[in-house]
C-alpha positions in Angstrom: -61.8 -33.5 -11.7 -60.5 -29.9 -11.5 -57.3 -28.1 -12.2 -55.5 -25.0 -11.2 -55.8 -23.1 -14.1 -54.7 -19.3 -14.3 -56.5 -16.8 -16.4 -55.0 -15.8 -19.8 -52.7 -12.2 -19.1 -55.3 -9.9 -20.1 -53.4 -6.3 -19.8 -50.6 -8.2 -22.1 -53.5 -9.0 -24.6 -54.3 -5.5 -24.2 -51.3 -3.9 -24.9 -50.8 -6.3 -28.2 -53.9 -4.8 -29.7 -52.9 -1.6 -29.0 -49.7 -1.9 -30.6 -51.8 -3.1 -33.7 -53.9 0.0 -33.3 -50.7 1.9 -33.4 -49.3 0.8 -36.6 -50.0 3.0 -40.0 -53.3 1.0 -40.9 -56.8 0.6 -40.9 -58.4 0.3 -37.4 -58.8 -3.7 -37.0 -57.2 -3.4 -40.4 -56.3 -7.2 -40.2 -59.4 -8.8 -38.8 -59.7 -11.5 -36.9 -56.2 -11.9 -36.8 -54.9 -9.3 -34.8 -57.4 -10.7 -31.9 -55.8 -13.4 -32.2 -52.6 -12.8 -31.4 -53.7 -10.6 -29.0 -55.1 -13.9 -27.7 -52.2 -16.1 -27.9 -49.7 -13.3 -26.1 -52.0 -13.1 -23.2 -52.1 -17.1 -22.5 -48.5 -16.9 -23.7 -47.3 -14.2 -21.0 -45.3 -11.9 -23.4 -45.9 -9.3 -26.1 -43.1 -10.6 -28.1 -44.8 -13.4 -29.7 -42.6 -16.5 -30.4 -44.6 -19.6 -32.4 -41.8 -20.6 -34.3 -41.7 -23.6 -32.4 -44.5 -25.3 -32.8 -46.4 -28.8 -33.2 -49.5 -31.3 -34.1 -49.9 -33.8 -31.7 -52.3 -36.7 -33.4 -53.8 -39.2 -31.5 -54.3 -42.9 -33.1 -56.6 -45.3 -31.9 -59.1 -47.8 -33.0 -63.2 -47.9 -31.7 -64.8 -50.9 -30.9 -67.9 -49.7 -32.5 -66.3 -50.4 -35.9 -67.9 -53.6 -35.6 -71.5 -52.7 -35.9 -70.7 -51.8 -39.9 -70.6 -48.1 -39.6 -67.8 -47.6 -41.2 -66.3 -48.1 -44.6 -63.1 -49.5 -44.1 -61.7 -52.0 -41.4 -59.2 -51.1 -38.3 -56.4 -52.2 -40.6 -56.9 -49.2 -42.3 -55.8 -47.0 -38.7 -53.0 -49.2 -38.6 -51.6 -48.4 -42.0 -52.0 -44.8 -41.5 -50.5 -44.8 -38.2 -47.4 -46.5 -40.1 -47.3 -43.7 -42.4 -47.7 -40.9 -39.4 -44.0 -42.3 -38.3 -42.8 -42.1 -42.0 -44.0 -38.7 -42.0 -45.7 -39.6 -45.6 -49.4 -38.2 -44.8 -51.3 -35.0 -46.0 -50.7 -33.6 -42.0 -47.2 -34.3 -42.5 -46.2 -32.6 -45.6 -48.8 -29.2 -44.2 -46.8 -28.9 -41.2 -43.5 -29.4 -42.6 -45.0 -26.5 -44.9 -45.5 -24.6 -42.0 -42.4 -25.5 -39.8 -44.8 -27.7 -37.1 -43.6 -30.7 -36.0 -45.7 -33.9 -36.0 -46.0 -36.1 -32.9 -48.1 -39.0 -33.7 -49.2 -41.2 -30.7 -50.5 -44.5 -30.1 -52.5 -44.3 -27.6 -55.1 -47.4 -28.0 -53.8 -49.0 -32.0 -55.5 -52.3 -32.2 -52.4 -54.1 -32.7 -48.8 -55.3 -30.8 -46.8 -53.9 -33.7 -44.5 -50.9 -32.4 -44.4 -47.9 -35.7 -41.2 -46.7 -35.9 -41.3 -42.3 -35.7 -45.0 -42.6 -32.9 -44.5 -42.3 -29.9 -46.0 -45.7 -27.7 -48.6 -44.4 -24.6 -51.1 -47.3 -25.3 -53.6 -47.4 -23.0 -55.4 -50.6 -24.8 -55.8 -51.9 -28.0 -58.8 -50.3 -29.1 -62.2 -49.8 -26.9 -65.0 -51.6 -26.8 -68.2 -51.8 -28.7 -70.2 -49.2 -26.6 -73.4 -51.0 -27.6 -72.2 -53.9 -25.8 -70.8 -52.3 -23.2 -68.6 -49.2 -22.2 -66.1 -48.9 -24.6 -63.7 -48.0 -21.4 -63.3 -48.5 -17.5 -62.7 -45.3 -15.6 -59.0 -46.0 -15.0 -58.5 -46.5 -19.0 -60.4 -43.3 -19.6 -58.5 -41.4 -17.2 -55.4 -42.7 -18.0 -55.8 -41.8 -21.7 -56.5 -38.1 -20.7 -53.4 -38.3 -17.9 -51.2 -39.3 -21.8 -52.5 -36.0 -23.2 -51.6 -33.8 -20.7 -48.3 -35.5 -19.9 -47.1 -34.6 -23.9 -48.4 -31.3 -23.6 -46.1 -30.8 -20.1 -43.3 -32.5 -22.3 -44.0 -29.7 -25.3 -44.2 -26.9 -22.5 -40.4 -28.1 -21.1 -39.1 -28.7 -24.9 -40.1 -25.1 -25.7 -43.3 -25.3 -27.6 -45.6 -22.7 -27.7 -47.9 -23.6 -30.2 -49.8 -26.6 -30.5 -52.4 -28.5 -32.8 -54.6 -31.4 -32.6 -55.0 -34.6 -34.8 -56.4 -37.9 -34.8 -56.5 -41.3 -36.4 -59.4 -43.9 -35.9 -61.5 -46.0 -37.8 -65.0 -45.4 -36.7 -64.5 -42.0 -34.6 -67.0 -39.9 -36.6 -69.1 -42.2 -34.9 -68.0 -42.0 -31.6 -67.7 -38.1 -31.4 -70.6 -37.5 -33.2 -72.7 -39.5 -30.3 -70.6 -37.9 -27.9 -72.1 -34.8 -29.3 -75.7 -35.8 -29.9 -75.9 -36.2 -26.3 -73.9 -33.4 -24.8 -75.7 -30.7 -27.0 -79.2 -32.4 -27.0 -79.1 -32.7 -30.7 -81.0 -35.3 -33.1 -78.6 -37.9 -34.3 -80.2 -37.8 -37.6 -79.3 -33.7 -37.8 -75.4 -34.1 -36.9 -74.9 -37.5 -38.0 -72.4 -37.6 -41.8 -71.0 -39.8 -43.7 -67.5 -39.8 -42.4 -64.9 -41.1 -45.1 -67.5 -41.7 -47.5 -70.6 -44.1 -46.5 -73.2 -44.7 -48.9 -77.1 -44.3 -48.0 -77.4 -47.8 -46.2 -74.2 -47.1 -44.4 -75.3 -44.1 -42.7 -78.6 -45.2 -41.5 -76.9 -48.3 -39.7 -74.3 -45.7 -38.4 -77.6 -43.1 -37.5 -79.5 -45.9 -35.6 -75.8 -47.0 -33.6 -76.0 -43.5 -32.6 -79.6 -43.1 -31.6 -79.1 -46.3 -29.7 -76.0 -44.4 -28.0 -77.9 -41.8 -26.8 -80.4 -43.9 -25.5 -78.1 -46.2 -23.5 -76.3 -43.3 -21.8 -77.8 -39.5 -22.8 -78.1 -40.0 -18.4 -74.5 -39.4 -18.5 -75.2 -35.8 -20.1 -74.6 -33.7 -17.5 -71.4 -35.7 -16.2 -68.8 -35.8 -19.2 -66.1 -38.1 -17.9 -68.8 -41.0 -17.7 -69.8 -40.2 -21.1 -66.4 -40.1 -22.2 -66.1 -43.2 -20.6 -68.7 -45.4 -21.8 -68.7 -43.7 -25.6 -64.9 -43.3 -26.3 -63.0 -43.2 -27.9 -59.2 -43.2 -26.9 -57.7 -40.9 -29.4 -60.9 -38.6 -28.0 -59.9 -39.0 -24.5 -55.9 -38.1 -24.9 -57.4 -35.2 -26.9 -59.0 -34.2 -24.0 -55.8 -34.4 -21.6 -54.2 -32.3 -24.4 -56.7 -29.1 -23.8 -56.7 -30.0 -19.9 -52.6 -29.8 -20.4 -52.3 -26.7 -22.9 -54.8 -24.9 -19.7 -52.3 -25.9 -16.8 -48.9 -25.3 -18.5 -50.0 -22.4 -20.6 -49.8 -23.4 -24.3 -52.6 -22.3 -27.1 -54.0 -25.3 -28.4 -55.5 -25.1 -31.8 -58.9 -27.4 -32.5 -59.1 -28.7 -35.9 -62.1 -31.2 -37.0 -65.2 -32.2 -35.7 -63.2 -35.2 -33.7 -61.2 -32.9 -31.4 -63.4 -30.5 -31.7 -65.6 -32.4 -29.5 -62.5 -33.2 -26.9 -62.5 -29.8 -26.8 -65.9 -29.3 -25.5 -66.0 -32.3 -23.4 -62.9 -30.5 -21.4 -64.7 -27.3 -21.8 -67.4 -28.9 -19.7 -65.3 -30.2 -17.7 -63.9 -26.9 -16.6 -64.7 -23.6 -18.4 -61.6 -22.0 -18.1 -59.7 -24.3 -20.6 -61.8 -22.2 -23.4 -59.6 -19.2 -23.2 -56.7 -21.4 -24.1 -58.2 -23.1 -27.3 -58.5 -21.4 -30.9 -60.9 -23.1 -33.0 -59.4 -23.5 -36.6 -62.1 -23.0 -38.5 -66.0 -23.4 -39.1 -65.8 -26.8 -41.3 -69.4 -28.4 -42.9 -70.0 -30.5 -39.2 
């Protein structure tokens, strides 16, 4: 799997920070910031830097693994908060509208026929598998959950956007892309494993051994991250991943927020190392 992807502008980037070192201030007076933007003009094309039009694209879908108790809370709960994504009545929502982004919430793999008024409907299944029983996906679903993200992202890039965010929604997907990341960084599951929305003691040791049992059925897949992706999940993970493969290939900064799509982020990363210079990383949060 490999895309045409063209480097980031680099002389734009440079001529950006120049104009910042040009202005009546400190030298790098503005941190970290100025970089940025340097960054964003370059995979943007242009010096004049427009984000005003800008977006969150969240990705809802339930895990399969859910059922082996290592989570709090049932998939109803994904269900409701999906519902309240189209209402626009969730923490995200009111942020962005703080911000003037635009939320797209997406079901891409809900485990449930109802239709939420204000998502927008790309299932790919109704939730995956239990990846202890077996993969929690067949190639085709995998792919075509990654084919959903990139296909929004293309939609963004035509509608004007030129900044975008990632969210997600999914009962049990601490524990999916926390084994995702056990095995594709060689870490112990006990050392990256939390407590997600709140599990007590006996909680996360049934949620550490699903993991170690994860890494044990397919750390193999290590070195080849579609399979992994594949067998682990979960969906919301997967369209993630088409949305860094798409912000790459149409030219559109995508911002990575949370350990969940932080994780889609590296998976694509591995996938092909030039979709890094088109991801900022939000912050450095506790995982």
């Amino acid at each position: 799997m490999e895309f045409i992807i063209e480097e980031p502008d680099k002389k734009i980037g440079q001529e950006i920070k120049a104009n910042w070192d040009r202005l009546a201030k400190p030298l790098d007076g503005l941190g970290e910031f100025e970089g940025l933007l340097a960054r964003i003009g370059a995979i943007l094309g242009s010096p004049e830097i427009d984000i005003a039009k800008k977006a969150v694209i969240v990705m809802c879908a339930d895990n399969g693994v859910v059922a082996e108790g290592i989570s709090q809370s049932g998939q109803e709960i994904t269900a409701a908060v999906t519902e309240n994504l189209g209402k626009r009545n969730t923490s995200v929502c009111k942020m962005a509208k703080a911000v003037g982004a635009e939320i797209f919430p997406v079901d891409i793999g809900v485990n449930t026929d109802r239709i939420f008024p204000g998502v927008i409907s790309r299932k790919v299944k109704k939730g995956t598998n239990d990846f202890l029983l077996k993969p929690a996906m067949s190639e085709r679903e995998a792919m075509q959950a990654v084919r959903v993200g990139m296909e929004l992202v293309k939609e963004c890039k035509e509608a004007g956007y030129t900044l975008l965010g990632t969210g997600e929604m999914g009962i049990g997907n601490t524990t999916t892309s926390t084994a995702l990341a056990s095995i594709l960084l060689n870490l112990e599951p006990e050392a990256v494993t939390g407590r997600g929305a709140g599990l007590d003691d006996s909680g996360l040791k049934r949620k550490v051994d699903v993991i170690t049992k994860a890494k044990e059925m397919y750390g193999r897949c290590a070195d080849n991250p579609l399979k992994l992706l594949q067998s682990i999940g979960g969906l919301d993970i997967a369209g993630l991943v088409g949305v860094y493969i798409g912000g790459a290939v149409y030219g559109i900064p995508v911002v990575a927020d949370g350990v969940i799509a932080t994780v889609a982020a590296l998976i694509a990363v591995k996938l092909q190392p030039e979709i890094n210079d088109y991801i900022i990383v939000s912050h450095q949060g506790k995982e």
